[in-house]
MINU-175081 format. One record per residue (C-alpha): residue number from 1; x, y, z. Coordinates in Angstrom, 3 decimals, padded with zeros to 6 digits, m for minus. Layout:
// residues N
PT | NUM | X | Y | Z
...
This chain:
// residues 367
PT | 1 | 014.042 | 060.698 | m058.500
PT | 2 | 012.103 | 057.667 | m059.680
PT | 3 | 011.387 | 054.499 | m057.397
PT | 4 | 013.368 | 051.788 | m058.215
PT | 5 | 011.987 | 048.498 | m055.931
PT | 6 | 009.111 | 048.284 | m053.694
PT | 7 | 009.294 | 045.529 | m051.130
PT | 8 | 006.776 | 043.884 | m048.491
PT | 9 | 007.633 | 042.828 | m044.745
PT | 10 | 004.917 | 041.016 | m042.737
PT | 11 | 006.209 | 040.983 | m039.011
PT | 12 | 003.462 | 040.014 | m036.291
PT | 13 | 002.894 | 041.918 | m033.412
PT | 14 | 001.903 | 040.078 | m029.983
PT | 15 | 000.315 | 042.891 | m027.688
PT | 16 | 002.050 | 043.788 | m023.941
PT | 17 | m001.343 | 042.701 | m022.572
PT | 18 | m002.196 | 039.733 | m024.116
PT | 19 | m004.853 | 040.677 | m025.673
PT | 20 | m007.730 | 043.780 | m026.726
PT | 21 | m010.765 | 043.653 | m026.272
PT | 22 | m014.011 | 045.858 | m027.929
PT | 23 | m017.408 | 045.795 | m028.792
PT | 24 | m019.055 | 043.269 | m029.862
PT | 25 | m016.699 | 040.407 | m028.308
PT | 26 | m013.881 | 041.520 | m030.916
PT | 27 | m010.316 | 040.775 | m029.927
PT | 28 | m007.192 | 040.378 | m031.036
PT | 29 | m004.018 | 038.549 | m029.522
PT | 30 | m001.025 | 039.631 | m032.044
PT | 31 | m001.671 | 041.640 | m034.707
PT | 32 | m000.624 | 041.408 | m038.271
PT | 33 | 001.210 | 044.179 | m039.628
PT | 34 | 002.733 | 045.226 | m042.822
PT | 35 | 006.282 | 046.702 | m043.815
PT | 36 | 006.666 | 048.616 | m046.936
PT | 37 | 010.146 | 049.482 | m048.285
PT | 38 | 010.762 | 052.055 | m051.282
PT | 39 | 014.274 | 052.089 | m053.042
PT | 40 | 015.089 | 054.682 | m055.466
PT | 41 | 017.470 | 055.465 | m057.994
PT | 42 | 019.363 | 058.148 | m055.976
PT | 43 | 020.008 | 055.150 | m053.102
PT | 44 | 017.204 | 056.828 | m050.819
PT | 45 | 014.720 | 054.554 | m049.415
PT | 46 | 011.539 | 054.642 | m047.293
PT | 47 | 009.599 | 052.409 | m044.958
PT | 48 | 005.612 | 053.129 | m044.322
PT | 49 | 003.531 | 050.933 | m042.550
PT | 50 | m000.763 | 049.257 | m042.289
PT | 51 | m001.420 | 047.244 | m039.365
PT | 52 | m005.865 | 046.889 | m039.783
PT | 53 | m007.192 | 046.193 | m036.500
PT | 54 | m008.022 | 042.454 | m037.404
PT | 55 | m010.673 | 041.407 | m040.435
PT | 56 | m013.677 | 042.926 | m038.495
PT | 57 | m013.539 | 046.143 | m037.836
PT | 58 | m013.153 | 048.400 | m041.017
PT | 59 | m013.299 | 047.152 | m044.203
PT | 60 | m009.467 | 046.461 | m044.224
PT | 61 | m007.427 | 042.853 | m043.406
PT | 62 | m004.107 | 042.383 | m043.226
PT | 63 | m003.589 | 039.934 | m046.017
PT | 64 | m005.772 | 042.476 | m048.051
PT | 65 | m003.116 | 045.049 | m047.780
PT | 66 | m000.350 | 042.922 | m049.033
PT | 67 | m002.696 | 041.367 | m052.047
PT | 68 | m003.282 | 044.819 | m052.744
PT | 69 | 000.168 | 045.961 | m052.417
PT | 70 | 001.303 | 043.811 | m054.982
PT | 71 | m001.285 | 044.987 | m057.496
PT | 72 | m000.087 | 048.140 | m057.440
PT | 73 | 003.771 | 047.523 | m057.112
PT | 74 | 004.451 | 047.073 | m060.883
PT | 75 | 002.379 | 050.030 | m061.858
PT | 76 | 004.657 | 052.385 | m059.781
PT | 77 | 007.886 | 051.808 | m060.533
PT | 78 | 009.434 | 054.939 | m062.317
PT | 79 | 007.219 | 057.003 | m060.663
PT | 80 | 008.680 | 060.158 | m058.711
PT | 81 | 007.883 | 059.451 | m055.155
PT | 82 | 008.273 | 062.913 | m053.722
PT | 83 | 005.552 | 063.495 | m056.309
PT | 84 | 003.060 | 062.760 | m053.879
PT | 85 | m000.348 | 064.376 | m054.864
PT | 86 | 000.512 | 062.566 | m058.224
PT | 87 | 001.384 | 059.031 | m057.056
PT | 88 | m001.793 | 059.163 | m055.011
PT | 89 | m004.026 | 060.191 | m058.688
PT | 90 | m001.923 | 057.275 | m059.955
PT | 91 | m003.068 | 054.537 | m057.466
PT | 92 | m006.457 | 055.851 | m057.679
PT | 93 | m006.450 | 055.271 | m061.013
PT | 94 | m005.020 | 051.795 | m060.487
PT | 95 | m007.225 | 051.020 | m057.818
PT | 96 | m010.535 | 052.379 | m056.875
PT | 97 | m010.912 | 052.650 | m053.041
PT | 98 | m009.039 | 050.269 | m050.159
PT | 99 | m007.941 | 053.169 | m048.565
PT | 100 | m005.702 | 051.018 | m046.532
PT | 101 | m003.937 | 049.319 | m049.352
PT | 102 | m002.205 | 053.052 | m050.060
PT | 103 | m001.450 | 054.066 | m047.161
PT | 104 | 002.085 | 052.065 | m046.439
PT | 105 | 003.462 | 053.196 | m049.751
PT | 106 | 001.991 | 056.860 | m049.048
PT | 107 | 003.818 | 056.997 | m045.730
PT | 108 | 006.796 | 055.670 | m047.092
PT | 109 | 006.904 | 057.972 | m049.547
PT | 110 | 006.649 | 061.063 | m047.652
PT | 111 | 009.986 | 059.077 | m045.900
PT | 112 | 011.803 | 059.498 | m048.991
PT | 113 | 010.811 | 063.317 | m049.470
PT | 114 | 011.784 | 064.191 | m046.020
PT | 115 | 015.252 | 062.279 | m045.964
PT | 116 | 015.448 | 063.967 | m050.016
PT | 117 | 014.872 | 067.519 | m048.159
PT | 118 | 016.882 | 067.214 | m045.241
PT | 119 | 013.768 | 067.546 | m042.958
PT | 120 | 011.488 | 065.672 | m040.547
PT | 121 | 008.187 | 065.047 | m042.302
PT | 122 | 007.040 | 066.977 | m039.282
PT | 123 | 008.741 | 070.008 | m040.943
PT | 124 | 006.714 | 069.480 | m044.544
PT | 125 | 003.276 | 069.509 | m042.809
PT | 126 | 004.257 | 072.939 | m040.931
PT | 127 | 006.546 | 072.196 | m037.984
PT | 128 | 006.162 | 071.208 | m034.419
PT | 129 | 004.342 | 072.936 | m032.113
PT | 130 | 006.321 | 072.969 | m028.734
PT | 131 | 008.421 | 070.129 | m027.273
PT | 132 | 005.956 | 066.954 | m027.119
PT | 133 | 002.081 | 066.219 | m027.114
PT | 134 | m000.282 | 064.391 | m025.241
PT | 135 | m001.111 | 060.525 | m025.807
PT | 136 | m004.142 | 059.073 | m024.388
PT | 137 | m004.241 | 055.040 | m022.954
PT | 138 | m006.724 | 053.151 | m024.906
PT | 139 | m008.100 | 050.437 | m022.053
PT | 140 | m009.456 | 046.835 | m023.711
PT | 141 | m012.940 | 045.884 | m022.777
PT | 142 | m013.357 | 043.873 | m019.632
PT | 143 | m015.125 | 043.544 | m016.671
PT | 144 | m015.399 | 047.169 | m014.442
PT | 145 | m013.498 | 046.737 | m011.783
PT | 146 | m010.251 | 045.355 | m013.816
PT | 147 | m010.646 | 048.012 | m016.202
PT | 148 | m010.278 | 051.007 | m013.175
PT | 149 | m007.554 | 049.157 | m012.110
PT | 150 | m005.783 | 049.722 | m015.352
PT | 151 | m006.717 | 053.178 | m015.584
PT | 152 | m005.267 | 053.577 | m012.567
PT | 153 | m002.104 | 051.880 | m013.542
PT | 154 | m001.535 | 054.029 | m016.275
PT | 155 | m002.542 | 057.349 | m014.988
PT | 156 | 000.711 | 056.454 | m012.482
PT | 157 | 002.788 | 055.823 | m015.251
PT | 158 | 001.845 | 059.486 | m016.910
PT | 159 | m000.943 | 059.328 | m019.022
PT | 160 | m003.921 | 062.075 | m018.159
PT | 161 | m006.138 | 061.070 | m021.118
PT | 162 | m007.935 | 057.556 | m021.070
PT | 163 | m010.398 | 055.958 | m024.034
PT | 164 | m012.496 | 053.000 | m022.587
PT | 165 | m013.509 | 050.542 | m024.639
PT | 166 | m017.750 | 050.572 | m023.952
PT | 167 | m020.258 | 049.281 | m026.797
PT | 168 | m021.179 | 046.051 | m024.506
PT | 169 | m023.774 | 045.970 | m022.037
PT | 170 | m025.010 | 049.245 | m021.628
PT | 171 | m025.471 | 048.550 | m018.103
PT | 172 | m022.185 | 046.994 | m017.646
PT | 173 | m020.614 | 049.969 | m019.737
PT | 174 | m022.298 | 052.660 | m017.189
PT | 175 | m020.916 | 051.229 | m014.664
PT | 176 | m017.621 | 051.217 | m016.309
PT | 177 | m017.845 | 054.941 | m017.393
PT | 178 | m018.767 | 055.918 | m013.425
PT | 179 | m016.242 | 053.806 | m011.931
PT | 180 | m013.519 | 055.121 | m013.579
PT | 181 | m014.323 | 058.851 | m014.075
PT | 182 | m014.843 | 058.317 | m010.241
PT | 183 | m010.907 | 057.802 | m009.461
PT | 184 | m009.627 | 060.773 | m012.292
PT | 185 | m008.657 | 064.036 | m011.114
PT | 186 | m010.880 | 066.824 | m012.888
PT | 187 | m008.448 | 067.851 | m015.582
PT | 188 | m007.940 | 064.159 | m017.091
PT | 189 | m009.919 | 063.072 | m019.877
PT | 190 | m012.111 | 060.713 | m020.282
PT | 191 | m013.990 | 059.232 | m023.445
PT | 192 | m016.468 | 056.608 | m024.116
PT | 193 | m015.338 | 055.105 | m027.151
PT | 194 | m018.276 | 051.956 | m028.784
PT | 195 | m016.554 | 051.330 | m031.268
PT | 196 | m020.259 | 051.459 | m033.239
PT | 197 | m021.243 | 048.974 | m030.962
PT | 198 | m024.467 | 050.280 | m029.332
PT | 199 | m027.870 | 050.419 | m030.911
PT | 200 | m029.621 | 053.826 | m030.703
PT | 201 | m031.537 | 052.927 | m027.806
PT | 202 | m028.601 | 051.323 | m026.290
PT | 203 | m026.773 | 054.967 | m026.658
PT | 204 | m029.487 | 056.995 | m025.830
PT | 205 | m029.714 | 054.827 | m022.503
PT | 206 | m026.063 | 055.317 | m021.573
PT | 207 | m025.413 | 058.916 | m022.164
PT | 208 | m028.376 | 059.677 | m020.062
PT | 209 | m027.198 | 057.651 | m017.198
PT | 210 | m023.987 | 059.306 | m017.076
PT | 211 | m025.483 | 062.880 | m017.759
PT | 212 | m023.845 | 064.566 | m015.000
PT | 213 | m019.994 | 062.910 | m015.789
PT | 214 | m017.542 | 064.563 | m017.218
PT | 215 | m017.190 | 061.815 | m020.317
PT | 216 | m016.338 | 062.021 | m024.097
PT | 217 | m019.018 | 060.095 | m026.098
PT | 218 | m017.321 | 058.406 | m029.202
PT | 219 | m018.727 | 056.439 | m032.010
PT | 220 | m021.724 | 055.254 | m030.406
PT | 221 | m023.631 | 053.518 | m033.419
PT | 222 | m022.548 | 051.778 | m036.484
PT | 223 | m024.614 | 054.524 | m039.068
PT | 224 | m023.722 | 058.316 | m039.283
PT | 225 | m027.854 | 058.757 | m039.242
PT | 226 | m027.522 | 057.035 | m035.817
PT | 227 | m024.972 | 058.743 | m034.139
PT | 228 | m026.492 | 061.831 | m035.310
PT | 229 | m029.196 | 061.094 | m033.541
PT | 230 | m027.883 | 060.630 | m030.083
PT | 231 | m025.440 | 063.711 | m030.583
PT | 232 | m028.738 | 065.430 | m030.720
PT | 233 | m029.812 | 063.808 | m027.594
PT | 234 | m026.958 | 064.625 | m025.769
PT | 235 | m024.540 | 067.366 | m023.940
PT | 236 | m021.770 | 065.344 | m024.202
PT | 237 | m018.439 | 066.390 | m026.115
PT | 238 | m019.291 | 063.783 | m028.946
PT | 239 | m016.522 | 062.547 | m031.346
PT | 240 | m016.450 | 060.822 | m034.643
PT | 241 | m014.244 | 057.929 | m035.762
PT | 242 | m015.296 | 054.888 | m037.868
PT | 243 | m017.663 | 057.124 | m039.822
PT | 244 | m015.270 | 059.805 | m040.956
PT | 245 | m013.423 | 058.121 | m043.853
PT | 246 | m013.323 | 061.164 | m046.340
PT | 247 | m013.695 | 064.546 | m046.687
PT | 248 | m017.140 | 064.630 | m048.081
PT | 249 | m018.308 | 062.951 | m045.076
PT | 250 | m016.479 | 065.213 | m042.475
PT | 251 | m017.786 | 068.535 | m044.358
PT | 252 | m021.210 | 066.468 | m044.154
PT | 253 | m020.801 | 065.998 | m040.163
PT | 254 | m019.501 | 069.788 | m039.559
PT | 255 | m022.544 | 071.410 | m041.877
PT | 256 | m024.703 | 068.647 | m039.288
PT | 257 | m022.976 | 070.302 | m036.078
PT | 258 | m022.804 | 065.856 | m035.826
PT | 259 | m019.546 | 066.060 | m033.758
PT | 260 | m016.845 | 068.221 | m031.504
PT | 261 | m014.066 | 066.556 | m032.649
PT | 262 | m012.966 | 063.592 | m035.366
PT | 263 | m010.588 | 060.731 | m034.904
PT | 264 | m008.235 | 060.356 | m037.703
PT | 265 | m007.174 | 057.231 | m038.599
PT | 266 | m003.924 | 057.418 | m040.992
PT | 267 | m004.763 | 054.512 | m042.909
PT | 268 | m008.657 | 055.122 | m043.481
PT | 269 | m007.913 | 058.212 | m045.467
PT | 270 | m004.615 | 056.072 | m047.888
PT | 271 | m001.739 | 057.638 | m046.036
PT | 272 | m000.397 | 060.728 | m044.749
PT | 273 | m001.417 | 063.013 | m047.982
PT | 274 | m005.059 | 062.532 | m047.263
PT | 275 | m005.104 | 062.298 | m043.003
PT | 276 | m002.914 | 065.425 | m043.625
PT | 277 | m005.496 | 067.186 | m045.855
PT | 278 | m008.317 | 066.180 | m043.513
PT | 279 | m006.352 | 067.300 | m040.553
PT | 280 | m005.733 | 070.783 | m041.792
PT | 281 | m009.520 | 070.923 | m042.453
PT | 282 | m010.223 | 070.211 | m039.270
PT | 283 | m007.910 | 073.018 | m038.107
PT | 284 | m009.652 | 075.540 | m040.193
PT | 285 | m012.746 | 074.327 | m039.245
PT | 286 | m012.079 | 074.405 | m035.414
PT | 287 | m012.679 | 070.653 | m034.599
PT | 288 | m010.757 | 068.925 | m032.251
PT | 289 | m008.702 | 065.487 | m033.012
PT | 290 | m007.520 | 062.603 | m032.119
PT | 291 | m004.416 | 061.680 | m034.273
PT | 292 | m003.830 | 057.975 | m034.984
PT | 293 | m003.940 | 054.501 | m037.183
PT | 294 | m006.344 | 051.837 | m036.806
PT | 295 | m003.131 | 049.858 | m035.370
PT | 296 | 000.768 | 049.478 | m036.006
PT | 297 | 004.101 | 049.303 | m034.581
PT | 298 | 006.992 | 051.485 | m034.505
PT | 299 | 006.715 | 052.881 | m038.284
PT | 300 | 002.995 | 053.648 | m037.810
PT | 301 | 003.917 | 055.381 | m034.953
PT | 302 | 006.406 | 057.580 | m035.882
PT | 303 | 003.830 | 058.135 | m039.032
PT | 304 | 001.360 | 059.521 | m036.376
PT | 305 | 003.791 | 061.477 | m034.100
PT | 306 | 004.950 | 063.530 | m036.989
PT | 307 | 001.193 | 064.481 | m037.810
PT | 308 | 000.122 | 065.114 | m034.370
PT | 309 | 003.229 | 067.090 | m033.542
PT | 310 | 002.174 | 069.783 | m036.128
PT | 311 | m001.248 | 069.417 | m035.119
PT | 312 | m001.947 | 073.071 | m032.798
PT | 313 | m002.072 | 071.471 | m029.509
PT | 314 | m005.602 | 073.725 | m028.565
PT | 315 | m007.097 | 071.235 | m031.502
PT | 316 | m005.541 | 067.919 | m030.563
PT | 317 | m007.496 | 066.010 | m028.228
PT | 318 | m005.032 | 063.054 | m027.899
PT | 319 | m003.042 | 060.479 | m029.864
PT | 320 | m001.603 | 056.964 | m029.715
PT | 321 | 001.567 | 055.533 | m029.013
PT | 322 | 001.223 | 052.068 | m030.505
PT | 323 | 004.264 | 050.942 | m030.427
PT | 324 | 003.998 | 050.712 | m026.653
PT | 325 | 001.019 | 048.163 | m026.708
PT | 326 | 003.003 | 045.845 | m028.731
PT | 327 | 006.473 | 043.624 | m026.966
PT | 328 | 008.308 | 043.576 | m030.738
PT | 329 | 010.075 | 046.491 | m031.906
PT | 330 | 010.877 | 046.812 | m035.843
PT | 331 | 012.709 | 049.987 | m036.205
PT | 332 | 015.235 | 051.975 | m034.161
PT | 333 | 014.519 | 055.944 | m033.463
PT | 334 | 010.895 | 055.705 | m033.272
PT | 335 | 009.432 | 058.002 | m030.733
PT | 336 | 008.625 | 056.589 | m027.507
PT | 337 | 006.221 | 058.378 | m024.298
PT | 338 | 007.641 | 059.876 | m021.576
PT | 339 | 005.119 | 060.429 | m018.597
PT | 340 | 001.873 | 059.988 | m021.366
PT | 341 | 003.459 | 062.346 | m023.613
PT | 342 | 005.518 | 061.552 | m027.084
PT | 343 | 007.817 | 063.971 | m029.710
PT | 344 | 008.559 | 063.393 | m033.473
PT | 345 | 012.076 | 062.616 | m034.585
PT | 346 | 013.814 | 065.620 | m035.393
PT | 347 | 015.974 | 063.394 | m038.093
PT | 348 | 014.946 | 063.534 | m041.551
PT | 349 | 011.711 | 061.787 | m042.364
PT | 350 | 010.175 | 059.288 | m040.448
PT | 351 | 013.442 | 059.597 | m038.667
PT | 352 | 013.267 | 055.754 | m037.990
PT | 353 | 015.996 | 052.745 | m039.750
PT | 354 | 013.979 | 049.008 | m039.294
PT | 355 | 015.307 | 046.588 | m037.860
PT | 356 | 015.675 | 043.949 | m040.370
PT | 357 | 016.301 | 040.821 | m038.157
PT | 358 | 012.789 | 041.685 | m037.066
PT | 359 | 011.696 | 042.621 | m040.676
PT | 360 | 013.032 | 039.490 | m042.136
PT | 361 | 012.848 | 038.395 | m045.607
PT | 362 | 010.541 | 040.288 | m048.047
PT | 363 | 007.537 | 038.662 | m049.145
PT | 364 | 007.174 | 040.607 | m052.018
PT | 365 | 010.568 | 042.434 | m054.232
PT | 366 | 009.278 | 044.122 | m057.654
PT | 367 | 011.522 | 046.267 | m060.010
């Protein structure tokens, strides 16, 4: 089998909420997401997807992705996409580093191997492990009070597991943490993700004042020296996310005892090869996860539900169901929560088809 056109969608994405909010007075009102379609010779093709979350929080934009989609277009047709260890050496080769600028074609790639084997992609990374897993409700930064009302909200509609968006005020932000771990029920979840956005003092400050909560500390600094350094200070469950981009630096962070658990972004590691690889790591090494993208719609979705579903539930923490923060679908089948849990498509795959009046015409066709 040897690709035979690679295509690019852009399709925006406005969010249910109107907007989300993080730290450091980011936000972001409709996202900007990118569509890749594979065609091959045999008449299979494959979708993947890279939403970045905005041009300021990795080092990934949106218009990025497509410039460096089209780069690598021409240098991959004839290659075997089910090949996928050796289409990934091959845009390495092509293209040192953006991560993110892989990871569409990766995804839809593993698409055409699972449709090519008669499987769900689910299937290839070991099969499912029960009926569904659990999804968490990311909540935008605001003031306190709105954002308890919001947990609230969603804890009614299912979901157990919450991520608050901190890194502000550290004053403000204990306040948040205490007001909303006041109205969970024991057995729900709560983190404390900053997005980097604390200094060390800041941190140090915060996780102190909420000492005797029952609260997830995420990503508190922008360094990996930094968040070291507060982990240390700490009793906290402590998780990594902007940090971990690689598997050098994850080995680095278990050998450091730096973490409990890792948040794994599909599109920081290129795609599902390398978010796979670093997931089963993190399975053999005993960490717990959090399975998800930096953002996307229905295809990046269905991309994470297939990895978390064959992710041994005692080791996933949580993941995200994107698709319902955003009010425009692109592709029928995706998986969608019920009660603040979520399955993978048992169809071959991604198990998704896009919907091309939302798709539109390509911005990019190369053969």
């Amino acid at each position: 089998m040897k690709i035979r056109r690679i295509q690019t969608f852009q399709v925006d994405l406005p969010l249910v909420e109107g907007s989300y909010r993080w730290s450091g007075g980011k936000s972001v009102d409709v996202f900007d997401s990118t569509v890749v379609r594979i065609e091959t010779d045999e008449g299979i093709t494959g979708h993947g997807e890279v939403c970045p979350l905005g041009p300021a929080y990795l080092p990934a934009y949106a218009e990025g992705a497509r410039t460096g989609i089209a780069f690598l277009a021409p240098q991959l047709i004839g290659e075997d996409p089910c090949e996928l260890l050796l289409l990934n050496q091959k845009m390495d080769a092509c293209l040192k580093g953006h991560p993110y600028v892989k990871s569409a074609i990766d995804i839809a790639c593993w698409d055409i191997l699972g449709q090519s084997s008669g499987v769900p992609i689910s299937t290839l990374f070991g099969g499912c492990h029960g009926d569904d897993f659990v999804l968490y409700r990311a909540i935008s930064q605001e003031d306190p009070v709105v954002m308890t009302d919001k947990v609230r909200g969603y804890r009614e509609e299912g979901y157990t597991r919450f991520q608050l968006k901190v890194g502000g005020d550290p004053d403000v932000d204990i306040e948040r943490i205490h007001q909303v771990r006041e109205i969970l029920k024991p057995s729900d979840i709560l983190i404390a993700d900053a997005n980097t956005g604390w200094s060390q003092h800041s941190a140090m400050r915060v996780v102190k004042a909420v000492k005797n909560l029952d609260v997830t500390i995420e990503q508190p600094c922008e360094s990996y020296d930094e968040c070291l350094a507060v982990r240390r200070n700490t009793d906290h469950p402590f998780v990594l996310d902007e940090v971990i981009d690689g598997i050098d630096v994850l080995l680095r962070a278990h050998a450091d005892d730096a973490m409990d658990g890792v948040n794994i972004k599909i599109s920081k590691f290129g795609g599902l090869t390398r978010a796979r690889q670093a997931r089963d790591l993190c399975v053999d090494l005993g960490l717990i996860m959090t399975i998800e993208d930096a953002w996307g719609g229905d295809i990046v979705t269905a991309a994470i539900a297939h990895l978390a579903h064959s992710t041994p539930p005692q080791l996933l923490l949580t993941a995200t169901d994107f698709n319902s923060y955003v009010t425009v679908p692109i592709a029928d089948g995706a998986p969608k929560r019920v009660n603040g849990r979520m399955a993978a498509s048992s169809d071959p795959g991604l198990g998704i088809t896009p919907i091309e009046s939302a798709l539109g015409d390509p911005l990019l066709s190369v053969e």
